[in-house]
C-alpha positions as CSV (number, residue, x, y, z in Angstrom):
1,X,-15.5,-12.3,-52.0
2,X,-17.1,-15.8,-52.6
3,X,-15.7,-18.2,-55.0
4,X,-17.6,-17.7,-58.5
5,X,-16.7,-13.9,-58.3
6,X,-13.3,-14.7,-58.0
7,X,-13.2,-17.3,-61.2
8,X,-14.9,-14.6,-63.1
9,X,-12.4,-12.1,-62.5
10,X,-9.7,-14.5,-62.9
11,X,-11.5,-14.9,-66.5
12,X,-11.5,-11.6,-67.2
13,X,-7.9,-10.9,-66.2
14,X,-6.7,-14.0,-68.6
15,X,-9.0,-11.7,-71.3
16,X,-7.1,-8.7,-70.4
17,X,-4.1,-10.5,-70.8
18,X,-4.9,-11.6,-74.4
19,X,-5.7,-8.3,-75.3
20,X,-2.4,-6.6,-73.6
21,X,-0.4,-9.5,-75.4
22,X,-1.5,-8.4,-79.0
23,X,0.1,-5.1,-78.4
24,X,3.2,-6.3,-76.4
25,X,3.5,-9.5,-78.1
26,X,5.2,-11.1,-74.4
27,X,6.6,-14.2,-73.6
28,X,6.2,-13.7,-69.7
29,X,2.7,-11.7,-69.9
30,X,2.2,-15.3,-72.4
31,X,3.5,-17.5,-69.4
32,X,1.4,-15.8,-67.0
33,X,-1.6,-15.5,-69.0
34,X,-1.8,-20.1,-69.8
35,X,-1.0,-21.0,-66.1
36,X,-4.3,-18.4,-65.3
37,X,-6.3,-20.1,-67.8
38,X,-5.2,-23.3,-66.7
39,X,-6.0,-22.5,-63.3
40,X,-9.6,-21.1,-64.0
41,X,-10.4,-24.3,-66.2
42,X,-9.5,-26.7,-63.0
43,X,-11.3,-24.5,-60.6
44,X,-14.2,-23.5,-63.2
45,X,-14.8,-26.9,-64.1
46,X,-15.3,-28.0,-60.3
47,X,-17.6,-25.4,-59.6
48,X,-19.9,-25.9,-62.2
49,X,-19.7,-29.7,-61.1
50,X,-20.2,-29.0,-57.9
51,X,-23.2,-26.3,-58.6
52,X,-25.3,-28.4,-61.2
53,X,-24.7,-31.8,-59.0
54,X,-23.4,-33.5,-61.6
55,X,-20.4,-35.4,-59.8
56,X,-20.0,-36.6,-55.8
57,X,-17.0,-35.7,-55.1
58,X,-15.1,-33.1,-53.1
59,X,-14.3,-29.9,-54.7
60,X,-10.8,-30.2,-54.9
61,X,-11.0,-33.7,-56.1
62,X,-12.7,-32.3,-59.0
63,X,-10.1,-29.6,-59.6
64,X,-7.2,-32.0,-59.5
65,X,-9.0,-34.3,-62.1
66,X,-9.5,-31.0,-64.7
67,X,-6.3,-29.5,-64.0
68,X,-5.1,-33.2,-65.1
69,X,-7.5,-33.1,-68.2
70,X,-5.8,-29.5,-69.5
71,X,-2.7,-31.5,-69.3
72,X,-3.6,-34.5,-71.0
73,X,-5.4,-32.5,-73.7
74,X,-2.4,-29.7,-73.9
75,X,-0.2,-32.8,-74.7
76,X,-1.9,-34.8,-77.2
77,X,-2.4,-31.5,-79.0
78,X,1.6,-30.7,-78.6
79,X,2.1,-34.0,-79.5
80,X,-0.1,-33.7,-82.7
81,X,1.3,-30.5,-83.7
82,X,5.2,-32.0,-83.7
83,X,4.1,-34.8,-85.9
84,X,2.3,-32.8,-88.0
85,X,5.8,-31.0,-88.4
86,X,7.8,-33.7,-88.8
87,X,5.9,-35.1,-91.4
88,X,5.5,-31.5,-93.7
89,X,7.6,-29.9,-96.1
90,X,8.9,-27.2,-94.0
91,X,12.6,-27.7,-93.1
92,X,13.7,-27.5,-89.8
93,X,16.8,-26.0,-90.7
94,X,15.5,-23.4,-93.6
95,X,18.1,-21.2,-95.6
96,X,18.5,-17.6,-95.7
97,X,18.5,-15.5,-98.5
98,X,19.4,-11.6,-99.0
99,X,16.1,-9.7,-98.5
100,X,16.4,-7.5,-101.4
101,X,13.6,-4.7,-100.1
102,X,16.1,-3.7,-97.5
103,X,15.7,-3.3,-93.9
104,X,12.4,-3.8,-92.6
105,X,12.2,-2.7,-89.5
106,X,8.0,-2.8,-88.0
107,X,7.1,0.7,-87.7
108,X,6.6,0.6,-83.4
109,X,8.2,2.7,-81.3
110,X,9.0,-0.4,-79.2
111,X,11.2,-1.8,-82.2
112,X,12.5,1.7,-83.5
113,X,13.7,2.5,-80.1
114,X,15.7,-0.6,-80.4
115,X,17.2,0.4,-84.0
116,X,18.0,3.5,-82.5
117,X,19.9,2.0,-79.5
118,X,22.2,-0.3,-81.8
119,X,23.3,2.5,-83.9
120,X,24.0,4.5,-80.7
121,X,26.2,1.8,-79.6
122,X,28.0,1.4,-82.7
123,X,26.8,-1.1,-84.3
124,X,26.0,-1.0,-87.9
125,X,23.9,-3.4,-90.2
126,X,25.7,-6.1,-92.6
127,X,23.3,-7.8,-94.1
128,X,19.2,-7.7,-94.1
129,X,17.7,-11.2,-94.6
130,X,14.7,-13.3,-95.1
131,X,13.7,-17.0,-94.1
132,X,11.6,-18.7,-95.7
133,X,9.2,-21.3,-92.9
134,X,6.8,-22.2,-95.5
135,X,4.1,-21.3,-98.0
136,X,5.9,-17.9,-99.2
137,X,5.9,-17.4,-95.9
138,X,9.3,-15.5,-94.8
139,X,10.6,-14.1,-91.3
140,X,12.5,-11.0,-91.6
141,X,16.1,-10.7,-90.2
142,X,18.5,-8.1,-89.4
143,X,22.2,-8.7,-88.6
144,X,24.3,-5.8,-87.4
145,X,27.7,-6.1,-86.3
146,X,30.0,-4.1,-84.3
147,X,32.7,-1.7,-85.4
148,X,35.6,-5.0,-84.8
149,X,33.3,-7.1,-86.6
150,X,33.4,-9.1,-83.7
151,X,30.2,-9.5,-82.1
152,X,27.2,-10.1,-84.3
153,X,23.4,-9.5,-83.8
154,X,20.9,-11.3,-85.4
155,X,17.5,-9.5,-85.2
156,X,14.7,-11.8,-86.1
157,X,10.8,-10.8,-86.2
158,X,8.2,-13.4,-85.6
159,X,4.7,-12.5,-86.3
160,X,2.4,-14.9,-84.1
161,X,-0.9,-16.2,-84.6
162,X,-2.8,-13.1,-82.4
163,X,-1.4,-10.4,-84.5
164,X,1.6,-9.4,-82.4
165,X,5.1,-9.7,-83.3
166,X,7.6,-10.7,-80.9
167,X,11.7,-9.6,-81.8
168,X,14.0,-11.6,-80.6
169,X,17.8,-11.5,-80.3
170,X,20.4,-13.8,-81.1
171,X,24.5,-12.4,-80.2
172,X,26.9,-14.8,-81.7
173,X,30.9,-14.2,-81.7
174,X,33.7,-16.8,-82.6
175,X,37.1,-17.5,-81.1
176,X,40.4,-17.7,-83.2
177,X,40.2,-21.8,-82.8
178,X,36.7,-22.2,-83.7
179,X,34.9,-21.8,-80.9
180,X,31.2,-20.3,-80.8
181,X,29.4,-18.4,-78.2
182,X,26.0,-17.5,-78.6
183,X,23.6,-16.2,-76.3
184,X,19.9,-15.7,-77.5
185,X,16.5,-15.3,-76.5
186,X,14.7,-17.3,-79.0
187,X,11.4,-18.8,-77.0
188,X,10.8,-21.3,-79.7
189,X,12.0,-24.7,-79.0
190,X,14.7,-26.4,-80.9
191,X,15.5,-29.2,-78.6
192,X,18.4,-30.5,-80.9
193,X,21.8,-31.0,-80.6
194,X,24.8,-28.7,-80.9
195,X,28.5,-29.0,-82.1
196,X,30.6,-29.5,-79.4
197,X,32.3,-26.2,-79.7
198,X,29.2,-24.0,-79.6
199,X,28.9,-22.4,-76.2
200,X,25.0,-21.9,-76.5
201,X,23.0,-19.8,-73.7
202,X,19.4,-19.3,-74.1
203,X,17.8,-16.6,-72.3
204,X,13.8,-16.5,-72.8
205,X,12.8,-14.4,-69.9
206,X,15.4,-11.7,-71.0
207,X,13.5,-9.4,-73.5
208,X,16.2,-6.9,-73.4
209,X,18.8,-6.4,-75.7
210,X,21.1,-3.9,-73.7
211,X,21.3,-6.6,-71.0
212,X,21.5,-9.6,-73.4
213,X,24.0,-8.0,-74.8
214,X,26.0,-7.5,-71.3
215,X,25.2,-11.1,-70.6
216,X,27.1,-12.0,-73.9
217,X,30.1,-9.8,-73.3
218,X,30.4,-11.2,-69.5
219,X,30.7,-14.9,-70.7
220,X,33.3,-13.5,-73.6
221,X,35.1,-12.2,-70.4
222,X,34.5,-14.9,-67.6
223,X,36.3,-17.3,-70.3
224,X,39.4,-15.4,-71.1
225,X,38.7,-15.3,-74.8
226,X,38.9,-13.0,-77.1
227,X,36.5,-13.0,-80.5
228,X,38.4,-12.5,-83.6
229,X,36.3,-11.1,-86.7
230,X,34.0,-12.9,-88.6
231,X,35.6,-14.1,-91.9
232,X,32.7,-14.6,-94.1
233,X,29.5,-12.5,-94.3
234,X,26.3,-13.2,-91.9
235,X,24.3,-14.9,-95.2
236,X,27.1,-17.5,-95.9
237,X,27.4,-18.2,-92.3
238,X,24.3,-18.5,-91.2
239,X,23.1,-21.2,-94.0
240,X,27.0,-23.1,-93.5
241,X,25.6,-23.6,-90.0
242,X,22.5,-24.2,-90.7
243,X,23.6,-27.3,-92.7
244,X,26.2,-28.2,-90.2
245,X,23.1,-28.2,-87.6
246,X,21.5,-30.5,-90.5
247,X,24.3,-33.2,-90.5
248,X,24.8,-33.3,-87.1
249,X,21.1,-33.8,-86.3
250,X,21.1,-36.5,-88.3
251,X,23.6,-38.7,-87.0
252,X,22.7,-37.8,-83.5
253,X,19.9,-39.3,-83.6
254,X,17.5,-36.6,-83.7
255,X,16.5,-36.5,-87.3
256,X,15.9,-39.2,-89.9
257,X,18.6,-39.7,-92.2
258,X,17.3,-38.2,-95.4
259,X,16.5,-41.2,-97.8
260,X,13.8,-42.1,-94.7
261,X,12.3,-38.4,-94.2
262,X,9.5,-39.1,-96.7
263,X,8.2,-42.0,-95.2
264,X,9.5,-41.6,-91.6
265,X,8.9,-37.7,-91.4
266,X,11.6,-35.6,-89.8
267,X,12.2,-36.3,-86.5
268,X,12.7,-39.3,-84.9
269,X,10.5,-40.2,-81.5
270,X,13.0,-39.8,-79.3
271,X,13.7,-36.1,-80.9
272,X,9.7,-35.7,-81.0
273,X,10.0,-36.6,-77.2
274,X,12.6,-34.0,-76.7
275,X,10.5,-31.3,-78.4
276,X,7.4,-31.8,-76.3
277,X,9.7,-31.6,-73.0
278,X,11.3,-28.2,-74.4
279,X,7.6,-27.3,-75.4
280,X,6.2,-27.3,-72.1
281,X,9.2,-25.9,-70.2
282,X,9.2,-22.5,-72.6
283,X,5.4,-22.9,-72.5
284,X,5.0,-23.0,-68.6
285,X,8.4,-22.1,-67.0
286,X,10.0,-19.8,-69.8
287,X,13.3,-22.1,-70.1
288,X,14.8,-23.6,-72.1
289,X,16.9,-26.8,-72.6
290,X,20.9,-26.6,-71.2
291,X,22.8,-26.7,-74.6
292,X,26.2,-26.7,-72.7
């Protein structure tokens, strides 16, 4: 097969993908789908070059030097976007609220199949809440819990740009002294800091919940600890750490102190920096930052 044939079905794959992703809403068929396109710009780019003689210069010269301009362009407009960010009204750290319609659940199979599963294993919802990112513009979340009250599961629905929604999963249990385990598979980057005794594992690649949740219960186990029940409901402590996640920001370094935000914006450049590096890794590699 010669060379443009192959660049036009790599085109239409990255086409197929799109249209796939609007059903599935995937991280990895999302992963696969921009390191294709960036692929067919490089290669796409140096054939037309090449075919309407508009640059001497060997093929692959060409393709390094467009695989290089996606980069550069990919990063101003990251970069742009951050700022952009930093400087609006949306919070970083937003507040919850009770979502008084109930549980809303997106009528898919996909995501009822799921609902089904965490009754089956006993768990039971405490709370259905909302988050407001901006513009009347809220995400909805479920927390269930399990019978002990000791293992929580925050169910969060995030409606992207295509159409799709993509749930994701965040297990959270605490220790007697304090200490916080979390394991989640959030594919948004957050590039911050954590308290010292949050035990944070991200896990983007890992769309499953059964296995999440085994991967959550294996660190519980691997460090000899035992979680005690939650003593407060999910709302207040979900917004009490959102504010501690606030403060510490802050005076790490990776926020503004407040009386600076309006002229300043949000994040500082070092924490801008850090955003673009997370940015990239989820975008490209599907990981995330170490947080521990």
């Amino acid at each position: 097969m010669q060379y443009p044939y192959l660049l036009l079905t790599a085109v239409a794959v990255a086409l197929v993908l799109v249209q796939v992703n609007q059903r599935f809403g995937s991280p990895i068929i999302s992963i696969v789908d921009r390191w294709l396109r960036w692929f067919v710009f490089a290669f796409l780019g140096a054939q037309i070059c090449r075919e309407f003689g508009w640059i001497d210069r060997p093929y692959w010269v060409l393709a390094a030097a467009f695989f290089l301009a996606w980069f550069l362009g990919e990063t101003l407009y990251n970069w742009l976007a951050i700022s952009a960010i930093s400087a609006s009204p949306l919070p970083l750290f937003p507040r919850y609220a009770l979502n008084n319609s109930g549980e809303e659940w997106p009528v898919q199979p996909r995501f009822l199949k799921v609902r089904g599963w965490l009754r089956a294993q006993g768990f039971r919802q405490a709370q259905s809440l909302k988050m407001e990112i901006g513009g009347g513009i809220y995400l909805r979340v479920s927390i269930y819990q399990d019978p002990l009250g000791a293992v929580r599961i925050q169910v969060t629905f995030l409606p992207q740009a295509n159409g799709a929604i993509i749930v994701c999963y965040g297990l959270t249990s605490v220790t007697a002294d304090g200490t916080r385990y979390v394991t989640d598979n959030f594919n948004s980057p957050f590039a911050g800091f954590y308290p010292e005794n949050w035990l944070v594992e991200r896990r983007p690649w890992s769309r499953s919940l059964p296995r999440l949740l085994a991967r959550h219960r294996a660190r519980l186990a691997s460090s000899g600890v035992f979680p005690a029940p939650f003593p407060v409901e999910p709302l207040a402590d979900l917004n009490a750490s959102q504010n501690e996640l606030d403060r510490l920001n802050t005076e790490m370094g990776f926020l503004y102190p407040h009386n600076e935000r309006e002229d300043l914006g949000k994040i500082t450049q070092e924490g801008r920096y850090r955003v673009w590096k997370e940015v990239w890794m989820l975008k490209y590699l599907g990981r995330s930052a170490r947080y521990q």
